[in-house]
C-alpha positions as protocol buffer text, in pm:
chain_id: "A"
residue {
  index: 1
  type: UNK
  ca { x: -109 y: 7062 z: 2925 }
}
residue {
  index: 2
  type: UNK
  ca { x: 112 y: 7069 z: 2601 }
}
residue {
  index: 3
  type: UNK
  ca { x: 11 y: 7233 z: 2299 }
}
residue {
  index: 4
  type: UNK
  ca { x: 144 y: 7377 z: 2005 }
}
residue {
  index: 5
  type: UNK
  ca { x: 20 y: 7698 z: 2080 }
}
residue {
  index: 6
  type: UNK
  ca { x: 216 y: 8020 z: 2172 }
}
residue {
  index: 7
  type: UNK
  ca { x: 596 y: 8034 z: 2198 }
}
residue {
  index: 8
  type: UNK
  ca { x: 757 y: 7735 z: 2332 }
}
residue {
  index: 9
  type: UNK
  ca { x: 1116 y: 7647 z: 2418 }
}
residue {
  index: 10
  type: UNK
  ca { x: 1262 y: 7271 z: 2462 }
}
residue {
  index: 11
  type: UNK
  ca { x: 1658 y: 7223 z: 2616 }
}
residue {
  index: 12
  type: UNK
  ca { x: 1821 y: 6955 z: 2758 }
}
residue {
  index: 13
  type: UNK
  ca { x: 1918 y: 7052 z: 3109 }
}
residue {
  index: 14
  type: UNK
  ca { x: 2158 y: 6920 z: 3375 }
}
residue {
  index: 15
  type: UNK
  ca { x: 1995 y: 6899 z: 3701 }
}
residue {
  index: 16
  type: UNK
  ca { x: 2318 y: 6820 z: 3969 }
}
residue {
  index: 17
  type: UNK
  ca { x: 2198 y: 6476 z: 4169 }
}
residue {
  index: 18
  type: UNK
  ca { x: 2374 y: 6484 z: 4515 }
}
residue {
  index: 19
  type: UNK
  ca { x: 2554 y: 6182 z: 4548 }
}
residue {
  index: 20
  type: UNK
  ca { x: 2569 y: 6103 z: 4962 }
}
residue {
  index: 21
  type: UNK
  ca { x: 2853 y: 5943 z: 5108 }
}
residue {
  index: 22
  type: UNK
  ca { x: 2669 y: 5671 z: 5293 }
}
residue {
  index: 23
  type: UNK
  ca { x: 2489 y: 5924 z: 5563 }
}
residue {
  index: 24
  type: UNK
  ca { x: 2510 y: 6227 z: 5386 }
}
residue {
  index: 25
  type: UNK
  ca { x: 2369 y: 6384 z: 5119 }
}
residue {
  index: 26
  type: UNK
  ca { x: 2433 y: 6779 z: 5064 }
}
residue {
  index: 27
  type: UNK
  ca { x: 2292 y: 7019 z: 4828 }
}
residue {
  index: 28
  type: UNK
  ca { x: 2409 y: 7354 z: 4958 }
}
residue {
  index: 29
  type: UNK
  ca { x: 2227 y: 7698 z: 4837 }
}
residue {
  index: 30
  type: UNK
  ca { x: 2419 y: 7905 z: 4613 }
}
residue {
  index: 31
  type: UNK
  ca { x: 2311 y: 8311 z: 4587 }
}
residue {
  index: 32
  type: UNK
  ca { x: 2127 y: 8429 z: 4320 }
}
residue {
  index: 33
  type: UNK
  ca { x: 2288 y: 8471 z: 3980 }
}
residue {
  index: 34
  type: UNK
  ca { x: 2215 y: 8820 z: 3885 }
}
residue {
  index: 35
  type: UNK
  ca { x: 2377 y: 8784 z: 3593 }
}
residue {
  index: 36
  type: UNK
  ca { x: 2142 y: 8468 z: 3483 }
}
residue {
  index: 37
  type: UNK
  ca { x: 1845 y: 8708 z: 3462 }
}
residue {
  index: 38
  type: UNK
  ca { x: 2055 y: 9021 z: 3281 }
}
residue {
  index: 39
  type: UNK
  ca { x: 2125 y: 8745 z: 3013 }
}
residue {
  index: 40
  type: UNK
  ca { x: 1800 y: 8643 z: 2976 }
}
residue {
  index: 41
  type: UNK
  ca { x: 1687 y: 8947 z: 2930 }
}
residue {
  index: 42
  type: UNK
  ca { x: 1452 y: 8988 z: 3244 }
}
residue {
  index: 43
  type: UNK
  ca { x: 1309 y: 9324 z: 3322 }
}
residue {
  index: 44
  type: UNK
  ca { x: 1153 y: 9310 z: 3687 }
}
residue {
  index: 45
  type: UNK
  ca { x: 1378 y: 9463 z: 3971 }
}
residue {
  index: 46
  type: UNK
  ca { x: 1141 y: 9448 z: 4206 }
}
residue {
  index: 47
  type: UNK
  ca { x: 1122 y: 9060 z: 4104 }
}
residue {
  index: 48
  type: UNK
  ca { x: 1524 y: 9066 z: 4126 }
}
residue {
  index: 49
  type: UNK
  ca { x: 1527 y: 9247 z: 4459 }
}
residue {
  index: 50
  type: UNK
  ca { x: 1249 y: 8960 z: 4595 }
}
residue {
  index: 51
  type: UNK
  ca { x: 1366 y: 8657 z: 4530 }
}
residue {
  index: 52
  type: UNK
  ca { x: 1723 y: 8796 z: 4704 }
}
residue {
  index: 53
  type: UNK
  ca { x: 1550 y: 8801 z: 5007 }
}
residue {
  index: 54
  type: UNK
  ca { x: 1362 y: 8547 z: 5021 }
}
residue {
  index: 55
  type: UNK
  ca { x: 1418 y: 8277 z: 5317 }
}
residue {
  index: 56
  type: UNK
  ca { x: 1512 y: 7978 z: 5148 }
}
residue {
  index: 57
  type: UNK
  ca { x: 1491 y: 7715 z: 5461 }
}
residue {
  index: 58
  type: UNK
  ca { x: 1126 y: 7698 z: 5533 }
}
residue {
  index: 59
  type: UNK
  ca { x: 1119 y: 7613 z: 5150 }
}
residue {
  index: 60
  type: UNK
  ca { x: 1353 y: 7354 z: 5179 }
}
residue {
  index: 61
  type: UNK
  ca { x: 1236 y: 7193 z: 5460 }
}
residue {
  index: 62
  type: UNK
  ca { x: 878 y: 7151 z: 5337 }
}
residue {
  index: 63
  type: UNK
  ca { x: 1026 y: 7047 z: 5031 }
}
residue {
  index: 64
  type: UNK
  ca { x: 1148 y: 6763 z: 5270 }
}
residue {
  index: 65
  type: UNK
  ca { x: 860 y: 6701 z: 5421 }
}
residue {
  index: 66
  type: UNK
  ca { x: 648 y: 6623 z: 5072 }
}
residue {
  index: 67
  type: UNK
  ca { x: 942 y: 6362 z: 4946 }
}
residue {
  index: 68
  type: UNK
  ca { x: 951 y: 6164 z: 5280 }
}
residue {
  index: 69
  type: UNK
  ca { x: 549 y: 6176 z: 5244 }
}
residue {
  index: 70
  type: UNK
  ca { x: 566 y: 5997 z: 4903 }
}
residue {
  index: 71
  type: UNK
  ca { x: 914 y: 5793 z: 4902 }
}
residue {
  index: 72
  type: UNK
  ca { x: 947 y: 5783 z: 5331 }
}
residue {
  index: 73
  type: UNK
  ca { x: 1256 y: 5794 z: 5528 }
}
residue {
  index: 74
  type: UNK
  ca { x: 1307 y: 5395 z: 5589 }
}
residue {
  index: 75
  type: UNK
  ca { x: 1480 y: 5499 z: 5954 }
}
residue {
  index: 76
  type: UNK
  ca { x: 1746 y: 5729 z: 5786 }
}
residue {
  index: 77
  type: UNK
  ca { x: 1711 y: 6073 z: 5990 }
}
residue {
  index: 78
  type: UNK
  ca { x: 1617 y: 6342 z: 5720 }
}
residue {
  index: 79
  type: UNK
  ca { x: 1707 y: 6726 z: 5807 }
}
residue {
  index: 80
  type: UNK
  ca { x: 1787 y: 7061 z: 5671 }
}
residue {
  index: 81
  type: UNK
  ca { x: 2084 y: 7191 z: 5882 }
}
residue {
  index: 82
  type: UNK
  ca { x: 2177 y: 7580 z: 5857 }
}
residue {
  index: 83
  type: UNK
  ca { x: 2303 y: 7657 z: 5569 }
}
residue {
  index: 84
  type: UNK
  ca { x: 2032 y: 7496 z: 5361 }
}
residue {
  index: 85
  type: UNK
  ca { x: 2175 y: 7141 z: 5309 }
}
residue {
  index: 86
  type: UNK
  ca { x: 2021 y: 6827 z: 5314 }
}
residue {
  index: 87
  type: UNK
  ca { x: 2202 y: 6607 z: 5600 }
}
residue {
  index: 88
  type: UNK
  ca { x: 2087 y: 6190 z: 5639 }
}
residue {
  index: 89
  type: UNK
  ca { x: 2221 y: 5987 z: 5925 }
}
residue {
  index: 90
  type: UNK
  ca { x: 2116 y: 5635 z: 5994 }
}
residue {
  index: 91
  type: UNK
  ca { x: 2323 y: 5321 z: 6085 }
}
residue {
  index: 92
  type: UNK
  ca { x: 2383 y: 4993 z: 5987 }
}
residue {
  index: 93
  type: UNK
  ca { x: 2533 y: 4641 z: 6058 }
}
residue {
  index: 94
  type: UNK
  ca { x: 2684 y: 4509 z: 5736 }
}
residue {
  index: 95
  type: UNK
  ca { x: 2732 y: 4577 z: 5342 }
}
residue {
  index: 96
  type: UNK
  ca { x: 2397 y: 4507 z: 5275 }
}
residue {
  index: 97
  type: UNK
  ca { x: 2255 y: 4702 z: 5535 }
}
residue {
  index: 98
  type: UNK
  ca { x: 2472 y: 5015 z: 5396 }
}
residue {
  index: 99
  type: UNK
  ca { x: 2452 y: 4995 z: 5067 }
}
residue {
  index: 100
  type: UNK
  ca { x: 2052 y: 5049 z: 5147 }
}
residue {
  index: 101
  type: UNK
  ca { x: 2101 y: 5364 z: 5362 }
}
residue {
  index: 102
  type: UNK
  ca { x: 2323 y: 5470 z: 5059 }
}
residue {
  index: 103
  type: UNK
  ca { x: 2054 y: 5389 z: 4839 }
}
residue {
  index: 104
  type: UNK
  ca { x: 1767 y: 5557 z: 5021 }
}
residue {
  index: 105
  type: UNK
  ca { x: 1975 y: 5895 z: 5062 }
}
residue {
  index: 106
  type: UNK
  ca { x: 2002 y: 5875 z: 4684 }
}
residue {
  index: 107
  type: UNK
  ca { x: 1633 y: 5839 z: 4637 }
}
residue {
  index: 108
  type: UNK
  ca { x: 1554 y: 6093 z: 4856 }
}
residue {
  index: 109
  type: UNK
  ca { x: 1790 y: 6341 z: 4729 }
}
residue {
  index: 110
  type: UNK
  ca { x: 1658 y: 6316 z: 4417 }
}
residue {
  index: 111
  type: UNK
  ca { x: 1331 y: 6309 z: 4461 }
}
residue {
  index: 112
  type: UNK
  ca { x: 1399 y: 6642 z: 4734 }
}
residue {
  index: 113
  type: UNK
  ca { x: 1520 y: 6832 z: 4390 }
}
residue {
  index: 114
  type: UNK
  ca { x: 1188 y: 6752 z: 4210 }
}
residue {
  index: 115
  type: UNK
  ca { x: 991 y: 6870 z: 4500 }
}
residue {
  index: 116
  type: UNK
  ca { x: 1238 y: 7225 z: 4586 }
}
residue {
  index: 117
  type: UNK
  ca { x: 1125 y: 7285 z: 4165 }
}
residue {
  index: 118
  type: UNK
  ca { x: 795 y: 7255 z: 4242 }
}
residue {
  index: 119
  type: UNK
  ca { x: 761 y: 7488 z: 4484 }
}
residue {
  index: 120
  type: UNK
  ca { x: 954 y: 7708 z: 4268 }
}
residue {
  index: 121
  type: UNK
  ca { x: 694 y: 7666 z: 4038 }
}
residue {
  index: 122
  type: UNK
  ca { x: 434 y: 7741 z: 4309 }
}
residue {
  index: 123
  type: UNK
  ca { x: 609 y: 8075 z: 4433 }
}
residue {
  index: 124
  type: UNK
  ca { x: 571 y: 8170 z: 4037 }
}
residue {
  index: 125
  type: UNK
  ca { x: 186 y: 8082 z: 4066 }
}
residue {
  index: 126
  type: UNK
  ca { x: 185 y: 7712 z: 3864 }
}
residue {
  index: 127
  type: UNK
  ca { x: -6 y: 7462 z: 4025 }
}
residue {
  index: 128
  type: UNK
  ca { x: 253 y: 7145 z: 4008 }
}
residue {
  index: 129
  type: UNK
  ca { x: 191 y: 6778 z: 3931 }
}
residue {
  index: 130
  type: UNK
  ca { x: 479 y: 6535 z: 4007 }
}
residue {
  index: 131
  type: UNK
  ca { x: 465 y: 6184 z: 3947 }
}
residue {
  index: 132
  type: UNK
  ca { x: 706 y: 5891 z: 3962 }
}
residue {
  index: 133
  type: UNK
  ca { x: 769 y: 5554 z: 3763 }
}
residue {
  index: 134
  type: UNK
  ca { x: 1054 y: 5360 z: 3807 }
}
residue {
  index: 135
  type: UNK
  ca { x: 1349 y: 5571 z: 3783 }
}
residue {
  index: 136
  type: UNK
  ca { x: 1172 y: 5882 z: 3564 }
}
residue {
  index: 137
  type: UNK
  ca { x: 1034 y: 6186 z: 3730 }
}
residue {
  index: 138
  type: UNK
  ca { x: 776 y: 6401 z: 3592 }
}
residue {
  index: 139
  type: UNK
  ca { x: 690 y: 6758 z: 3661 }
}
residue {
  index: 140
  type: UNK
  ca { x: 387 y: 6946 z: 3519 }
}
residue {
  index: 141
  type: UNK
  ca { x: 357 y: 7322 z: 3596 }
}
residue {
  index: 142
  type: UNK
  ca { x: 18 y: 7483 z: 3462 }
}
residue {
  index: 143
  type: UNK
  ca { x: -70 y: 7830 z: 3543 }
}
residue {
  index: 144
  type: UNK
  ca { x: -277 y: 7887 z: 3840 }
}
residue {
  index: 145
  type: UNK
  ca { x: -665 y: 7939 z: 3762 }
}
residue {
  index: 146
  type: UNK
  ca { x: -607 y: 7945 z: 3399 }
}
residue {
  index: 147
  type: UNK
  ca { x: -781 y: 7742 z: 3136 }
}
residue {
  index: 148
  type: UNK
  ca { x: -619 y: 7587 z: 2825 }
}
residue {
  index: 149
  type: UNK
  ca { x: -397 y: 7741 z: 2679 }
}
residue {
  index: 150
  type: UNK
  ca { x: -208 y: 7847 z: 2992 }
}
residue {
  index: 151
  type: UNK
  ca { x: 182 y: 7874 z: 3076 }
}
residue {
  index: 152
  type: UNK
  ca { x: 327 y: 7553 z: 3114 }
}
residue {
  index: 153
  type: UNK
  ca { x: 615 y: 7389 z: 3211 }
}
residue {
  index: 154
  type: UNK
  ca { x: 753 y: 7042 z: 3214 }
}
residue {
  index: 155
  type: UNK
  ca { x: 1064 y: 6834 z: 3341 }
}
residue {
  index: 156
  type: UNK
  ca { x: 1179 y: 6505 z: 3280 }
}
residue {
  index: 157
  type: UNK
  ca { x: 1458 y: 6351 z: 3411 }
}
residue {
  index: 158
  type: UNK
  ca { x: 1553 y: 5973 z: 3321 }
}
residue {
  index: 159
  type: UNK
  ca { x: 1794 y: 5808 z: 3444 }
}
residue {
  index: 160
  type: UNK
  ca { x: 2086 y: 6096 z: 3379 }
}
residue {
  index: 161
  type: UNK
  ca { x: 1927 y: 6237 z: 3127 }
}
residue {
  index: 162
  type: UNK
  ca { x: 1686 y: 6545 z: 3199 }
}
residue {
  index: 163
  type: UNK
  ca { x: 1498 y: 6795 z: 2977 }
}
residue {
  index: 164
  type: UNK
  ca { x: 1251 y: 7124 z: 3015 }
}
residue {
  index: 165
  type: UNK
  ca { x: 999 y: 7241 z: 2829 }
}
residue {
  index: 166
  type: UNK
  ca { x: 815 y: 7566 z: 2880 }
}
residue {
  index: 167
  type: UNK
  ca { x: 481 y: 7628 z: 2636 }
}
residue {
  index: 168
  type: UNK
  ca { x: 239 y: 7812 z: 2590 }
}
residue {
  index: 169
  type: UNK
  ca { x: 393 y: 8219 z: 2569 }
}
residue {
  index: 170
  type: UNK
  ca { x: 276 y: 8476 z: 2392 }
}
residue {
  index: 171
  type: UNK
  ca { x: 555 y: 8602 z: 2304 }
}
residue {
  index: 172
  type: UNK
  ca { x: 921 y: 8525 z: 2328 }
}
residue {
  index: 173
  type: UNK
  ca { x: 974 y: 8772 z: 2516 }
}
residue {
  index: 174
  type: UNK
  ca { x: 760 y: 8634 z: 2795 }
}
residue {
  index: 175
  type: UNK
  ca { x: 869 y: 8324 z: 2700 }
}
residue {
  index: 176
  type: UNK
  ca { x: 1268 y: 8436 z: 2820 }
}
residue {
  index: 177
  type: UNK
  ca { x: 1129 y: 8573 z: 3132 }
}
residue {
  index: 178
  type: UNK
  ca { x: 924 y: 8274 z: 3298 }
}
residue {
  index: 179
  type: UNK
  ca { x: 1233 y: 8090 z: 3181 }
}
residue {
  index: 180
  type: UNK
  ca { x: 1500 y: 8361 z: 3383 }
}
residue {
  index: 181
  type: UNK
  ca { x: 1254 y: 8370 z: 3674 }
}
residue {
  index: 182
  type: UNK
  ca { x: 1250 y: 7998 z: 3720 }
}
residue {
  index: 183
  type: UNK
  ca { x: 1606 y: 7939 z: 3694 }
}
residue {
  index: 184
  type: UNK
  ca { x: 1678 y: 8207 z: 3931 }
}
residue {
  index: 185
  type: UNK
  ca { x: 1444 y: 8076 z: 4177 }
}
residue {
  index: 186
  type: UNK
  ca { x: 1564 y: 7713 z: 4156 }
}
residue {
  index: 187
  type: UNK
  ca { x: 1921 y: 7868 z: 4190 }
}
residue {
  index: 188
  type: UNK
  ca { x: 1853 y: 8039 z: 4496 }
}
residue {
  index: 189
  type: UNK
  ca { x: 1718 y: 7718 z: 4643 }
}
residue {
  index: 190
  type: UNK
  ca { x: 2005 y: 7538 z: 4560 }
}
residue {
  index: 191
  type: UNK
  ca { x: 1930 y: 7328 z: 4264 }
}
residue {
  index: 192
  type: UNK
  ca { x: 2140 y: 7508 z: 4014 }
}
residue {
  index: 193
  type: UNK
  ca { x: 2018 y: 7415 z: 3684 }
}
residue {
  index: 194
  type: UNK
  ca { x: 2190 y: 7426 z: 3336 }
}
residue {
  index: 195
  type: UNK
  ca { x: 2030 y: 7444 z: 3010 }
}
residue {
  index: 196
  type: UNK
  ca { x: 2241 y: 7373 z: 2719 }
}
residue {
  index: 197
  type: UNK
  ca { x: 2092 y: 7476 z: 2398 }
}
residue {
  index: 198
  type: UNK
  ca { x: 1746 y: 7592 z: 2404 }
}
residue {
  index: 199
  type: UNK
  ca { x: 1522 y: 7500 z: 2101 }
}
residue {
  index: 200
  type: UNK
  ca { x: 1280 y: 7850 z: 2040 }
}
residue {
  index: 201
  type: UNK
  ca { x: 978 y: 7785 z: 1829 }
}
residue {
  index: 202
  type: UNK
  ca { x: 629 y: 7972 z: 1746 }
}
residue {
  index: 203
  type: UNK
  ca { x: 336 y: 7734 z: 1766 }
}
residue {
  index: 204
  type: UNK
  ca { x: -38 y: 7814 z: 1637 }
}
residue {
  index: 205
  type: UNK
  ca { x: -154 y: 8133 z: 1742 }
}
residue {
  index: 206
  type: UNK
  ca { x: -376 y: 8195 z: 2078 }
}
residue {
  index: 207
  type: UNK
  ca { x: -750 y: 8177 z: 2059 }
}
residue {
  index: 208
  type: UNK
  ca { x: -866 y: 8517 z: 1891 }
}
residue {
  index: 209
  type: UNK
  ca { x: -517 y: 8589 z: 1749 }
}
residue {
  index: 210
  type: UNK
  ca { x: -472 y: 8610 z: 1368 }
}
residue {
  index: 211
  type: UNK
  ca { x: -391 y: 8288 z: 1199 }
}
residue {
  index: 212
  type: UNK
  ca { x: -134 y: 8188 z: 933 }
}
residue {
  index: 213
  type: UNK
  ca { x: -183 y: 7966 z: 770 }
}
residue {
  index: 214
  type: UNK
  ca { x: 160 y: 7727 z: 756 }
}
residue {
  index: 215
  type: UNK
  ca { x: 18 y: 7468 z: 529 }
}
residue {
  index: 216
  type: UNK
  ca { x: 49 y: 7152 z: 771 }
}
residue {
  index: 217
  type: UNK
  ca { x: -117 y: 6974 z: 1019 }
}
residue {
  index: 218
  type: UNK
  ca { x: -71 y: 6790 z: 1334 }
}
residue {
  index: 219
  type: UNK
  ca { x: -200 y: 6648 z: 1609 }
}
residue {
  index: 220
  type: UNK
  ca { x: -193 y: 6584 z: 1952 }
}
residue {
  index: 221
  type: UNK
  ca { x: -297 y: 6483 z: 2313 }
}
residue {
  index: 222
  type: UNK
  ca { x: -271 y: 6676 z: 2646 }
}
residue {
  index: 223
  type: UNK
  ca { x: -249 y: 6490 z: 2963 }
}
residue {
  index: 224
  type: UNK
  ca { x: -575 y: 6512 z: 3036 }
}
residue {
  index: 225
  type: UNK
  ca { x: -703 y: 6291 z: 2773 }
}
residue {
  index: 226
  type: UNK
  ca { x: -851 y: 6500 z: 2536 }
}
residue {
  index: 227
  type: UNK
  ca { x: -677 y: 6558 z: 2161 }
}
residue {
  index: 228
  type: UNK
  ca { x: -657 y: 6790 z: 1909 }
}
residue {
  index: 229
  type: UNK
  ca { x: -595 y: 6830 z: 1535 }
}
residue {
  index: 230
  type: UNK
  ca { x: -457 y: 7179 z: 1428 }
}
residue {
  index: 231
  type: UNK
  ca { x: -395 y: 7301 z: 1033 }
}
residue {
  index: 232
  type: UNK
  ca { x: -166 y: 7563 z: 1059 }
}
């Protein structure tokens, strides 16, 4: 739930859409950058030395399995071949017919990215919302058995145009590590995110924390529903 608490960092970020050539849509797993994390300043080897490991398929494929569950397969053959790329085969009779196939493997490609980030987001312990209207995708990452104010982490991708948002942080420090962890993760399962530049901020201070007092006011309203005024 967003809040203008903590540190928080906003960037527009390119999220690579794999564009299928009528049967075949491939997004193929690239290793882990190493040197992602060294820039971002992460300090967990034993973090590092994890996620190189870690079998990337059985991610993938449930990944799979939750976008045909939401968008289906509409008789296009979905699968995950060996190396970790998405493969659709289907047939067809005329234009029409293909230009549908084409379609649906576009669909489902996308919507096969939104789902491989949220189980990144899971392996990091969020629990993930995704929703869907129209053509815009929305994913909500909240800390697992947390209350409010909890790490948080948002993408939105319309049309061509994608952005990410991480809240929440007590420090920047902290901040610059949930953000190298994630892209590291969501590199290693082959959606190779880039940020261009990231917007830093510090927000209101954490329940308990001393306050400063900034000499303006907003407010706003989480997902949930419920608002809130802050003086800062």
């Amino acid at each position: 739930m967003p809040c203008d608490i903590g540190y928080k960092s906003y960037a527009k970020v390119e999220i690579p859409v794999p564009a299928p050539q009528v049967f075949s849509a491939k997004s193929e797993a690239p290793n882990i950058d190493a040197d992602l994390l060294e820039k971002l300043g992460i300090e967990d080897p034993e973090f590092l030395e994890w996620a190189k490991e870690l079998n990337t398929k059985p991610l993938l494929i449930e990944a799979l399995k939750r976008t045909l569950a939401k968008i289906g397969a509409d008789g296009i053959n979905f699968t995950i071949d060996s190396e970790g790329m998405l493969q659709a085969k289907g047939s067809f009779t005329n234009a029409r017919g293909k230009k549908q196939l084409s379609e649906k493997a576009s669909a489902v490609s996308n919507r096969w990215q939104f789902e491989i980030l949220g189980i990144v987001a899971e392996l990091l312990d969020y629990t993930v919302t995704i929703t869907q209207k129209g053509d815009e995708l929305i994913l909500e990452a909240e800390e697992v058995g947390k209350s409010h104010p909890c790490d948080y982490i948002k993408i939105t991708r319309r049309g061509d145009i994608s952005e990410i948002t991480f809240e929440h942080f007590k420090s920047q420090k902290l901040l610059d590590l949930a953000t190298a962890k994630f892209l590291a993760l969501a590199h290693k399962l082959g959606v190779k995110l880039v940020l261009g530049k990231r917007e830093v901020k510090q927000g209101d201070p954490f329940p308990g924390e001393v306050r400063h007092d900034h000499g303006h006011s907003h407010g706003h309203t989480h997902k949930h529903g419920h608002g809130h005024d802050h003086e800062h």
